[in-house]
mmCIF file of the N, C-alpha and C atoms, coordinates in Angstrom:
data_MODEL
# 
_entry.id   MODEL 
# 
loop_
_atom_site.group_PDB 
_atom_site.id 
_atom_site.type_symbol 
_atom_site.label_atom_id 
_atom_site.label_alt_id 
_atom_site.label_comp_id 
_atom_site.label_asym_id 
_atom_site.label_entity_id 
_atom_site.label_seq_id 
_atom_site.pdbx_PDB_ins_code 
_atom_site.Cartn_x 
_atom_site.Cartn_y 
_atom_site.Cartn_z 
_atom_site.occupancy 
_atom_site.B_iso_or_equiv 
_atom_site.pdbx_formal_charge 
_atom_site.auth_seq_id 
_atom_site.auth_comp_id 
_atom_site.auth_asym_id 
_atom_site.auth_atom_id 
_atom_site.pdbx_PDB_model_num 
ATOM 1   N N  . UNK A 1 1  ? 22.198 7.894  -17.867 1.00 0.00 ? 1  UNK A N  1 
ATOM 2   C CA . UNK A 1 1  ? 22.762 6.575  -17.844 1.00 0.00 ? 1  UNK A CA 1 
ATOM 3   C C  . UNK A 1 1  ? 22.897 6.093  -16.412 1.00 0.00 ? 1  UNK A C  1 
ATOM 4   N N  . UNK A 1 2  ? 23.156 4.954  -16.137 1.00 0.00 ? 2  UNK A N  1 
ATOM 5   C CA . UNK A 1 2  ? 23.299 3.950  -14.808 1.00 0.00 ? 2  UNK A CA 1 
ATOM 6   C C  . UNK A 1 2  ? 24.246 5.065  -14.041 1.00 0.00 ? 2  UNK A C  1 
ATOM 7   N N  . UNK A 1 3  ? 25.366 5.234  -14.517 1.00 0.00 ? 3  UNK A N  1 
ATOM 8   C CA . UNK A 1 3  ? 26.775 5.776  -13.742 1.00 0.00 ? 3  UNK A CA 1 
ATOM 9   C C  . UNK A 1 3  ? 26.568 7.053  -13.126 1.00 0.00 ? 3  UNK A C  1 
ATOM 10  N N  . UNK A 1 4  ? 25.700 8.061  -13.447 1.00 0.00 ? 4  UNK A N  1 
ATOM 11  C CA . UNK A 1 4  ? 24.982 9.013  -13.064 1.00 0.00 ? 4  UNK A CA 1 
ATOM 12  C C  . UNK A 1 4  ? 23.405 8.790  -12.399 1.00 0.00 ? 4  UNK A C  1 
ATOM 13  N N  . UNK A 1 5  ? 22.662 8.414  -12.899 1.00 0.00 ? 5  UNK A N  1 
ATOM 14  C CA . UNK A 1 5  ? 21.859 8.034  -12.302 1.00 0.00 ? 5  UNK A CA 1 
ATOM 15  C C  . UNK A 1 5  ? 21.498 7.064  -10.884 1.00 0.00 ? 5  UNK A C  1 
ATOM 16  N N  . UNK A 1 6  ? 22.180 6.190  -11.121 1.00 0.00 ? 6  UNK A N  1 
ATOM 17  C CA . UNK A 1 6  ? 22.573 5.100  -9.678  1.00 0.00 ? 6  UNK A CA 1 
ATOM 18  C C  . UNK A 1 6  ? 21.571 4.099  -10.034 1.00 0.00 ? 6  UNK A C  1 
ATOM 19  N N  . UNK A 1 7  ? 21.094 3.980  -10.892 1.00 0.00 ? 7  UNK A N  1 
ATOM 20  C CA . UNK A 1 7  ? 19.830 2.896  -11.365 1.00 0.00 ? 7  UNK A CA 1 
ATOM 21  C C  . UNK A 1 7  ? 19.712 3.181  -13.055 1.00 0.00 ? 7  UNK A C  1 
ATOM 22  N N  . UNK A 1 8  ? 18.898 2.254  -13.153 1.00 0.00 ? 8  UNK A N  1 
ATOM 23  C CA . UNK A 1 8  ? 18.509 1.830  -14.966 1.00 0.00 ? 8  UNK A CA 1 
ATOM 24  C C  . UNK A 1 8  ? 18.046 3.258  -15.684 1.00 0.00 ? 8  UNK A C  1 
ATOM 25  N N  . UNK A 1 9  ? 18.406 3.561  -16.871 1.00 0.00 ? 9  UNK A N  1 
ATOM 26  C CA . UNK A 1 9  ? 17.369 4.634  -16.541 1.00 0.00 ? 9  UNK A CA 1 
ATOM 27  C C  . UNK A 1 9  ? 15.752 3.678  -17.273 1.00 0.00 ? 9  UNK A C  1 
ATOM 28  N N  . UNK A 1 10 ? 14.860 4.745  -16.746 1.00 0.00 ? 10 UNK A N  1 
ATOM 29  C CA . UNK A 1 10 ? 13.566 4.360  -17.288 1.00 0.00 ? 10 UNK A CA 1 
ATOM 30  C C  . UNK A 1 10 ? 12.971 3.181  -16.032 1.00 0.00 ? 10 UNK A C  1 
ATOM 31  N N  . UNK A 1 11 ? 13.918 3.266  -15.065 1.00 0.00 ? 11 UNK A N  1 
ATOM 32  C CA . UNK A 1 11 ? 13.090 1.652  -14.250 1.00 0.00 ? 11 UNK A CA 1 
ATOM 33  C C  . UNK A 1 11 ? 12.169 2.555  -13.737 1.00 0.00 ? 11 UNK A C  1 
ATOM 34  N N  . UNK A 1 12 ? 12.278 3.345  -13.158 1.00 0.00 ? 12 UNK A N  1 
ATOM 35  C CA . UNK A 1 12 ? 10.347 3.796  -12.645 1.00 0.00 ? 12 UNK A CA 1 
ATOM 36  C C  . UNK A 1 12 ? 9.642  3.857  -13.191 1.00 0.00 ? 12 UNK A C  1 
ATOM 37  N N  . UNK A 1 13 ? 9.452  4.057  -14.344 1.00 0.00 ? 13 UNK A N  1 
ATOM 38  C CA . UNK A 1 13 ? 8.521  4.460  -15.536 1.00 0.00 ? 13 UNK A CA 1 
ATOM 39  C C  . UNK A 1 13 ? 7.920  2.896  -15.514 1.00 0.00 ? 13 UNK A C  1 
ATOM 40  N N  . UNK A 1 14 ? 8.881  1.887  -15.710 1.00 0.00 ? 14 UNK A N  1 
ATOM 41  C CA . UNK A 1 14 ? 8.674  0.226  -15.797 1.00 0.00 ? 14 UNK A CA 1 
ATOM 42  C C  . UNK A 1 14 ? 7.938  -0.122 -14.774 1.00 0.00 ? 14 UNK A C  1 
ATOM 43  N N  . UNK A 1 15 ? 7.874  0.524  -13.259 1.00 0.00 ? 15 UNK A N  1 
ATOM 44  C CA . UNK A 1 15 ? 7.520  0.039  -12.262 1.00 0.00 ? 15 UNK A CA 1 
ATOM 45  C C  . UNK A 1 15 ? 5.991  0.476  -12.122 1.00 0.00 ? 15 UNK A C  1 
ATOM 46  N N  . UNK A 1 16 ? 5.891  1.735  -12.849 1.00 0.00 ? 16 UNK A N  1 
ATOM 47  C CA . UNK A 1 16 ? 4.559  2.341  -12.917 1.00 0.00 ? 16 UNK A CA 1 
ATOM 48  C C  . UNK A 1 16 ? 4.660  3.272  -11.575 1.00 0.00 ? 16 UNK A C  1 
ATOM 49  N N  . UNK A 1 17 ? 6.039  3.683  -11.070 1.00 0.00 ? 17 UNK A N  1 
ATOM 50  C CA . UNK A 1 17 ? 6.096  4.693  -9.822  1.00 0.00 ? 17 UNK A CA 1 
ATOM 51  C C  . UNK A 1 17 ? 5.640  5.995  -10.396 1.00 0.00 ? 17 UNK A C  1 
ATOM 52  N N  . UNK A 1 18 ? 4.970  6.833  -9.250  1.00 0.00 ? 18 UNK A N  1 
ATOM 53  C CA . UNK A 1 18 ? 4.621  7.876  -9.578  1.00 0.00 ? 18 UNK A CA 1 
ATOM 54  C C  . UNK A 1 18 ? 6.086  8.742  -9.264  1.00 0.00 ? 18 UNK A C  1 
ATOM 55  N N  . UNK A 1 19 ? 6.324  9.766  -10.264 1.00 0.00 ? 19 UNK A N  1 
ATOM 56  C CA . UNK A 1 19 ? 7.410  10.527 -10.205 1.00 0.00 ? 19 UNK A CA 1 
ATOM 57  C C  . UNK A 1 19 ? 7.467  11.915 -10.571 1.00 0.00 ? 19 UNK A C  1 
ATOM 58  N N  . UNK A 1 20 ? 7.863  12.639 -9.743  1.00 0.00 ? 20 UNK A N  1 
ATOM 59  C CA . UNK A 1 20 ? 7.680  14.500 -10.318 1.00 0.00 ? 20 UNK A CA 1 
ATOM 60  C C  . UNK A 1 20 ? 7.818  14.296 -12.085 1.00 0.00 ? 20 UNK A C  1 
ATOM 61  N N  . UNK A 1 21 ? 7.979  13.894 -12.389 1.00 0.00 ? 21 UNK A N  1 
ATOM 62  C CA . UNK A 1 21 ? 8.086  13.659 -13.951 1.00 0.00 ? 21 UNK A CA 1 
ATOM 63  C C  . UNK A 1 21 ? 6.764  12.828 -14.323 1.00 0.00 ? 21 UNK A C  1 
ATOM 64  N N  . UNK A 1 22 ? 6.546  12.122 -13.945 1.00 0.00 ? 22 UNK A N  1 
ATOM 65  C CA . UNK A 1 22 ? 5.066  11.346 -14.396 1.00 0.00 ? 22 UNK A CA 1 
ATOM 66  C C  . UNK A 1 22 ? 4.018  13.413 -14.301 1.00 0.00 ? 22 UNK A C  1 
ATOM 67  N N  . UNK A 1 23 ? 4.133  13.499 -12.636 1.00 0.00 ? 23 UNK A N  1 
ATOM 68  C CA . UNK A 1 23 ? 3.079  14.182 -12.180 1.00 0.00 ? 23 UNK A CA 1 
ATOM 69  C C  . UNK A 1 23 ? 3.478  15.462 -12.873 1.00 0.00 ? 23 UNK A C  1 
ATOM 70  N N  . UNK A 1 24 ? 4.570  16.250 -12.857 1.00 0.00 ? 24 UNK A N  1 
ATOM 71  C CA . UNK A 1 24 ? 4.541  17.504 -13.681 1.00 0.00 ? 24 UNK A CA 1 
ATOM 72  C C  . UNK A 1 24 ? 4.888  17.473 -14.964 1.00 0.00 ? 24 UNK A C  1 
ATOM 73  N N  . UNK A 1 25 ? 5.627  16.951 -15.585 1.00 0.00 ? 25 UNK A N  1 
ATOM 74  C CA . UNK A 1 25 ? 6.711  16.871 -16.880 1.00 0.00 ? 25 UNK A CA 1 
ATOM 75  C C  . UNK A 1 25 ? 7.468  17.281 -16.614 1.00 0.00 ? 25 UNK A C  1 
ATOM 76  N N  . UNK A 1 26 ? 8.706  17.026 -17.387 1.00 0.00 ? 26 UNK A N  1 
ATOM 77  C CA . UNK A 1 26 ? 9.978  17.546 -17.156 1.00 0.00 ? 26 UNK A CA 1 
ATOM 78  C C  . UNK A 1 26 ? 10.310 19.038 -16.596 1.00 0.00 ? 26 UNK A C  1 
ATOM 79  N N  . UNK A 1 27 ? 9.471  19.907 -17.284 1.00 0.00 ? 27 UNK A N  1 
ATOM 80  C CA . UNK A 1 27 ? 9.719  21.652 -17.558 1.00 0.00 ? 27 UNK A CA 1 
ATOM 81  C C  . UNK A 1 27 ? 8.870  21.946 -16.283 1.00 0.00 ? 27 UNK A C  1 
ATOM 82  N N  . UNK A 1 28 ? 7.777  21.234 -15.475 1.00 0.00 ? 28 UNK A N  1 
ATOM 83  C CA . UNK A 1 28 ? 6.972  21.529 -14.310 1.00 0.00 ? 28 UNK A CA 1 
ATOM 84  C C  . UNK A 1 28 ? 8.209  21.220 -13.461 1.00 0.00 ? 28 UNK A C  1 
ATOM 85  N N  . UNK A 1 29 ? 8.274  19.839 -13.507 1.00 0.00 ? 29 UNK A N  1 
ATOM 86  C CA . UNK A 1 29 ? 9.432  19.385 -12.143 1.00 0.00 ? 29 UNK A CA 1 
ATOM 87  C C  . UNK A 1 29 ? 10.593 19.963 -11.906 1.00 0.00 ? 29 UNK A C  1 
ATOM 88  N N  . UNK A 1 30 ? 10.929 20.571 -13.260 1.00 0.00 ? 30 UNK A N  1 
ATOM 89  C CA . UNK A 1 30 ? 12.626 21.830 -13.293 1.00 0.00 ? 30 UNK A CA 1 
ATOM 90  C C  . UNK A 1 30 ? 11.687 23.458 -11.968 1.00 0.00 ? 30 UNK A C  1 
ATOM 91  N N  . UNK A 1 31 ? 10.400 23.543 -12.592 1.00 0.00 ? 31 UNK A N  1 
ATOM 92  C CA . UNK A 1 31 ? 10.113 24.470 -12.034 1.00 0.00 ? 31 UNK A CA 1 
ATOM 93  C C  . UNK A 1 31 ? 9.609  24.706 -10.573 1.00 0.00 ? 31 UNK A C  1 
ATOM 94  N N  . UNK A 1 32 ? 9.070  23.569 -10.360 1.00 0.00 ? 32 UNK A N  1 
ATOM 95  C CA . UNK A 1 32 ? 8.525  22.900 -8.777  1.00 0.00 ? 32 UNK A CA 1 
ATOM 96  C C  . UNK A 1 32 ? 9.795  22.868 -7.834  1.00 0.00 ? 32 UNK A C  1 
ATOM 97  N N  . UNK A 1 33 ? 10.819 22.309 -8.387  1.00 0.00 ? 33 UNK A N  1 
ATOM 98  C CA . UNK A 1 33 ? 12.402 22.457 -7.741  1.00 0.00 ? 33 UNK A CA 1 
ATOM 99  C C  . UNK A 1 33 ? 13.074 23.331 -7.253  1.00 0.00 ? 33 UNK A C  1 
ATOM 100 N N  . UNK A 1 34 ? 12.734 24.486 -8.219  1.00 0.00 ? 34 UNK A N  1 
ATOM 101 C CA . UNK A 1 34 ? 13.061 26.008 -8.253  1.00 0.00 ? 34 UNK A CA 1 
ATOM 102 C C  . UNK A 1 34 ? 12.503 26.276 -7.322  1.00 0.00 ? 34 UNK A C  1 
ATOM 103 N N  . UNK A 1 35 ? 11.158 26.606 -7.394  1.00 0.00 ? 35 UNK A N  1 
ATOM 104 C CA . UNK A 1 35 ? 10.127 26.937 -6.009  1.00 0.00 ? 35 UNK A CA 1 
ATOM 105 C C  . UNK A 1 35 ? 10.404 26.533 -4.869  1.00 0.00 ? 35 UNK A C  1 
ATOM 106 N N  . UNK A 1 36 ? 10.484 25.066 -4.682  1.00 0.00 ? 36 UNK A N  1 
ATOM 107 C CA . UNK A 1 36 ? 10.754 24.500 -3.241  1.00 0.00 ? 36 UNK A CA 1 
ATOM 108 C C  . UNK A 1 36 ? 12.368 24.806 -2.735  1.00 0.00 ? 36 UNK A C  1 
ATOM 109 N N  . UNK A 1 37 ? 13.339 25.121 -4.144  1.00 0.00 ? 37 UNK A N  1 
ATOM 110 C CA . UNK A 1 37 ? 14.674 25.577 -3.645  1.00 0.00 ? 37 UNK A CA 1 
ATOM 111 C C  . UNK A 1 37 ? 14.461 27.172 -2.899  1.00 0.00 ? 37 UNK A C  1 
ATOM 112 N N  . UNK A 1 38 ? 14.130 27.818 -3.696  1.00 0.00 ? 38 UNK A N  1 
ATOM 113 C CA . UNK A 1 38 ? 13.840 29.508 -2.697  1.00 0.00 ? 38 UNK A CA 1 
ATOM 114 C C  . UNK A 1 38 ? 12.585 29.389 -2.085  1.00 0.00 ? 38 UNK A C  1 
ATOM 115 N N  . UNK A 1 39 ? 11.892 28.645 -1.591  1.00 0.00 ? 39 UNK A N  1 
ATOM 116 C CA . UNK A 1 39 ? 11.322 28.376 -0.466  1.00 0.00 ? 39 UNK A CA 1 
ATOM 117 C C  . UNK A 1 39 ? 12.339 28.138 0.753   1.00 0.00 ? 39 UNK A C  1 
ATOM 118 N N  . UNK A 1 40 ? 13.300 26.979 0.709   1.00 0.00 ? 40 UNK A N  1 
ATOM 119 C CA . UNK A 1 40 ? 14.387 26.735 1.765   1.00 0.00 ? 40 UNK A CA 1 
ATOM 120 C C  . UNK A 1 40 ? 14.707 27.757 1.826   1.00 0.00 ? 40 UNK A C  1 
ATOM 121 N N  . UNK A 1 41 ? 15.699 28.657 0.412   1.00 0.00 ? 41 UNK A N  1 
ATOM 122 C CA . UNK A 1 41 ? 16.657 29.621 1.270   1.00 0.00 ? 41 UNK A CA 1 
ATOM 123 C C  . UNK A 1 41 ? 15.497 30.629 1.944   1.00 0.00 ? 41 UNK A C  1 
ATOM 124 N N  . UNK A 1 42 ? 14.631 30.800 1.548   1.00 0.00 ? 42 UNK A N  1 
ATOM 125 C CA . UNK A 1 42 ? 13.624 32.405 2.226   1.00 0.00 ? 42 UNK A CA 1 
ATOM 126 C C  . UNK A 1 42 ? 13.405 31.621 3.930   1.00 0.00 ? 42 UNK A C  1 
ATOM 127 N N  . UNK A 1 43 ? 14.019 30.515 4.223   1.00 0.00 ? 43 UNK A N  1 
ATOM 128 C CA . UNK A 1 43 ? 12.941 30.324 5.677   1.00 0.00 ? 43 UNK A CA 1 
ATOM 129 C C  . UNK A 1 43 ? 14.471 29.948 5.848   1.00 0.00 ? 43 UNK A C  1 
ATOM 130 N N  . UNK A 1 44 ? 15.703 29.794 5.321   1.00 0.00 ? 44 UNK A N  1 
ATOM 131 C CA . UNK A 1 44 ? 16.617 29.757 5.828   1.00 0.00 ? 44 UNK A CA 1 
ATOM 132 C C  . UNK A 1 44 ? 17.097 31.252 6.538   1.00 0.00 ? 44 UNK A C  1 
ATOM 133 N N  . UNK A 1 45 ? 16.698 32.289 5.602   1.00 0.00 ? 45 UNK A N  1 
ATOM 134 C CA . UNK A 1 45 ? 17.305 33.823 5.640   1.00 0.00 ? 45 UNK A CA 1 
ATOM 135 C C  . UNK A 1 45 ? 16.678 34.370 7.351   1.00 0.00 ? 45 UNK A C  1 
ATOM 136 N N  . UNK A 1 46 ? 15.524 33.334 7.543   1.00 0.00 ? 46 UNK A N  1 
ATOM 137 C CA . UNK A 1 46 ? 14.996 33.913 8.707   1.00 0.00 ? 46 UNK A CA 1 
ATOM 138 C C  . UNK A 1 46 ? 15.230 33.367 10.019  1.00 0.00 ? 46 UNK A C  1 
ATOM 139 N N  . UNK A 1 47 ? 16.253 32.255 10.121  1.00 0.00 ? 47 UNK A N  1 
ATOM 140 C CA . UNK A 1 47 ? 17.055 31.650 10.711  1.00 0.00 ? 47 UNK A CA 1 
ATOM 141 C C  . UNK A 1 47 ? 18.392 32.127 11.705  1.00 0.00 ? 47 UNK A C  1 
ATOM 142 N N  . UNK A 1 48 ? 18.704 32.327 12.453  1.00 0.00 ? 48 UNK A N  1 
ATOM 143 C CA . UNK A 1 48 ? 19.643 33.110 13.308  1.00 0.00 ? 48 UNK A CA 1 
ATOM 144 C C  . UNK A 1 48 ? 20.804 31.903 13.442  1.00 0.00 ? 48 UNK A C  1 
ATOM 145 N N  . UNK A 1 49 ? 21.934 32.481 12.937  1.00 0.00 ? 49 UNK A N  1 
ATOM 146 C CA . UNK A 1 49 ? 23.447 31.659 13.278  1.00 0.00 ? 49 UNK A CA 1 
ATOM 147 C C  . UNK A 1 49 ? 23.699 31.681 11.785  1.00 0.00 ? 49 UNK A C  1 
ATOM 148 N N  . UNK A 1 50 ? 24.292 30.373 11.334  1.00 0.00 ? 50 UNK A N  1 
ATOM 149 C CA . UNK A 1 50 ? 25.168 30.150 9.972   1.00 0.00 ? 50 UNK A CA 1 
ATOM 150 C C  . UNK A 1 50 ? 24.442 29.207 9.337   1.00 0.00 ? 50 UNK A C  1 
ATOM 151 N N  . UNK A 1 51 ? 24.083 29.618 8.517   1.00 0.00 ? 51 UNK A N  1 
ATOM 152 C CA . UNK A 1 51 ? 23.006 28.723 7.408   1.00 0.00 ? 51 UNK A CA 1 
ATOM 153 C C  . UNK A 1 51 ? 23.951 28.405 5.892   1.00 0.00 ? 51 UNK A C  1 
ATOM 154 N N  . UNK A 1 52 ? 25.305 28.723 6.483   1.00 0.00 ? 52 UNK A N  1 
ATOM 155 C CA . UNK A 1 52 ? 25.612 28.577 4.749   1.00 0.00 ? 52 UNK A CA 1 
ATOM 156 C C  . UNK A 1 52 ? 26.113 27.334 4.271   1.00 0.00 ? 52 UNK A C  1 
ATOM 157 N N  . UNK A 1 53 ? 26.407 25.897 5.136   1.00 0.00 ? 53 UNK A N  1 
ATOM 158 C CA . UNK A 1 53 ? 26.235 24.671 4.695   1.00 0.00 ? 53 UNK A CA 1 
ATOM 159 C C  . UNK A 1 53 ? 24.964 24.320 4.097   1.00 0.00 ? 53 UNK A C  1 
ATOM 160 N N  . UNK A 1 54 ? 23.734 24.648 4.670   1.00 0.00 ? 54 UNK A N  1 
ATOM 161 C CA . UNK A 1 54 ? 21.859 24.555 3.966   1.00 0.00 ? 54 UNK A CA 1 
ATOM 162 C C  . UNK A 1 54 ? 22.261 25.083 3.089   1.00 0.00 ? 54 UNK A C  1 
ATOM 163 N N  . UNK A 1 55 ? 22.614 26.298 2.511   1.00 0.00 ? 55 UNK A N  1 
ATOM 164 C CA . UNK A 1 55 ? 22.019 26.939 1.715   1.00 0.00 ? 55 UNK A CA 1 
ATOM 165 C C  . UNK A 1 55 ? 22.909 26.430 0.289   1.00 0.00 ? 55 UNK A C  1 
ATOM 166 N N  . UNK A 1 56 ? 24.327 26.167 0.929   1.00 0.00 ? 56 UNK A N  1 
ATOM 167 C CA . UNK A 1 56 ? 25.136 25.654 0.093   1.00 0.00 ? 56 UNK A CA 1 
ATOM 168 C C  . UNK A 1 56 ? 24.279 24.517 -0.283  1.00 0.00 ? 56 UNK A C  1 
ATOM 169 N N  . UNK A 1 57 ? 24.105 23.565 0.212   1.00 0.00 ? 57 UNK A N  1 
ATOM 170 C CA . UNK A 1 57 ? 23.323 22.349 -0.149  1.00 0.00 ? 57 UNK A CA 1 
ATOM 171 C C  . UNK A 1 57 ? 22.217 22.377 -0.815  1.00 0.00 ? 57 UNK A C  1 
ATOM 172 N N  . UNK A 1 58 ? 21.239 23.087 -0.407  1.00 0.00 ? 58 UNK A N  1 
ATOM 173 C CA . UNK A 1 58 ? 20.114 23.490 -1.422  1.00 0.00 ? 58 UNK A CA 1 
ATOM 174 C C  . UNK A 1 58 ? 20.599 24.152 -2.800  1.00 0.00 ? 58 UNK A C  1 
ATOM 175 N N  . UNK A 1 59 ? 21.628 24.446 -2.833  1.00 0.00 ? 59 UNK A N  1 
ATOM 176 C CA . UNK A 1 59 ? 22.050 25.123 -4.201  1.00 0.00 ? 59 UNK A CA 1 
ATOM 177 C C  . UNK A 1 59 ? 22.635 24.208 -5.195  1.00 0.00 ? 59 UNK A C  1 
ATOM 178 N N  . UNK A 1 60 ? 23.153 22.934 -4.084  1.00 0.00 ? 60 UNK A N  1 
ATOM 179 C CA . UNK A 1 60 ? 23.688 22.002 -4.719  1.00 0.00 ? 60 UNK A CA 1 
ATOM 180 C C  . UNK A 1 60 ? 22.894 21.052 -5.385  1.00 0.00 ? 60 UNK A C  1 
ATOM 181 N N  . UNK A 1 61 ? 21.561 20.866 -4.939  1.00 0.00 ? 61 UNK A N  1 
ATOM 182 C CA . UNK A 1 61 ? 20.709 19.939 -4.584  1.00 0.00 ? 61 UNK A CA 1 
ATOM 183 C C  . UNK A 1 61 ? 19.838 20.373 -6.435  1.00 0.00 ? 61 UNK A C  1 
ATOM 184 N N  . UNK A 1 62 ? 19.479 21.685 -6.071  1.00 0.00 ? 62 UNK A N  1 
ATOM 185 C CA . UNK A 1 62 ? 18.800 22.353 -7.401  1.00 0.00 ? 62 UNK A CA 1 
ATOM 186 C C  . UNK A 1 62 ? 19.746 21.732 -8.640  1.00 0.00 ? 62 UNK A C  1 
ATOM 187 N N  . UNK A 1 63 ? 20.811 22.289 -8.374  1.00 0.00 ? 63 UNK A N  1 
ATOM 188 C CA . UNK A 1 63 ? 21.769 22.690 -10.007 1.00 0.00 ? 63 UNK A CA 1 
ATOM 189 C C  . UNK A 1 63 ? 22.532 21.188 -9.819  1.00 0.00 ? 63 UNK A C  1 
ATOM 190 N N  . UNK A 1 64 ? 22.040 20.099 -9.384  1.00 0.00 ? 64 UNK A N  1 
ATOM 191 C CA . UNK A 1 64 ? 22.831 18.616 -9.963  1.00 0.00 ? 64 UNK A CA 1 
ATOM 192 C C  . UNK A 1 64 ? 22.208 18.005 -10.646 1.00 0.00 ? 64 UNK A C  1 
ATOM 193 N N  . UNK A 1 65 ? 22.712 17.706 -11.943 1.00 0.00 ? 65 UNK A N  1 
ATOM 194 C CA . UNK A 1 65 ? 21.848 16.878 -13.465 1.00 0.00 ? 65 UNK A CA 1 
ATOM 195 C C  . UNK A 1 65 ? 21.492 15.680 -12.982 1.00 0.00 ? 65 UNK A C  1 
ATOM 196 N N  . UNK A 1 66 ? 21.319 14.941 -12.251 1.00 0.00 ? 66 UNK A N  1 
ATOM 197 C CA . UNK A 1 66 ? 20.591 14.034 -12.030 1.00 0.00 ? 66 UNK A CA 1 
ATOM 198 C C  . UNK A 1 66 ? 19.654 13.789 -10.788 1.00 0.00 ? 66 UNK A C  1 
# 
């Protein structure tokens, strides 16, 4: 819905935007997310100092429903 989403739902689809959902389907783009999320943390882990705001964020970023 609008209140979660921050827009209509379905307006990209209307606009004809290309969207990880056009290009993978739903169950690709859950999985492409995944990938590019432990991609960050693995090049975070190799990082020297405090990475745990990133990593917090990438964790946040994955696991938020909209």
């Amino acid at each position: 819905n609008f209140d979660s989403l921050g827009k209509s739902v379905q307006k990209d689809e209307g606009k004809n935007k290309l969207t990880c959902i056009r290009l993978y389907g739903v169950e690709g783009a859950k999985i492409r997310a995944d990938e590019c999320a432990e991609d960050c943390l693995t090049l975070l882990e190799g990082i020297e100092g405090d990475t745990r705001f990133l990593k917090e964020f990438v964790e946040y970023v994955r696991n938020r429903n909209h």
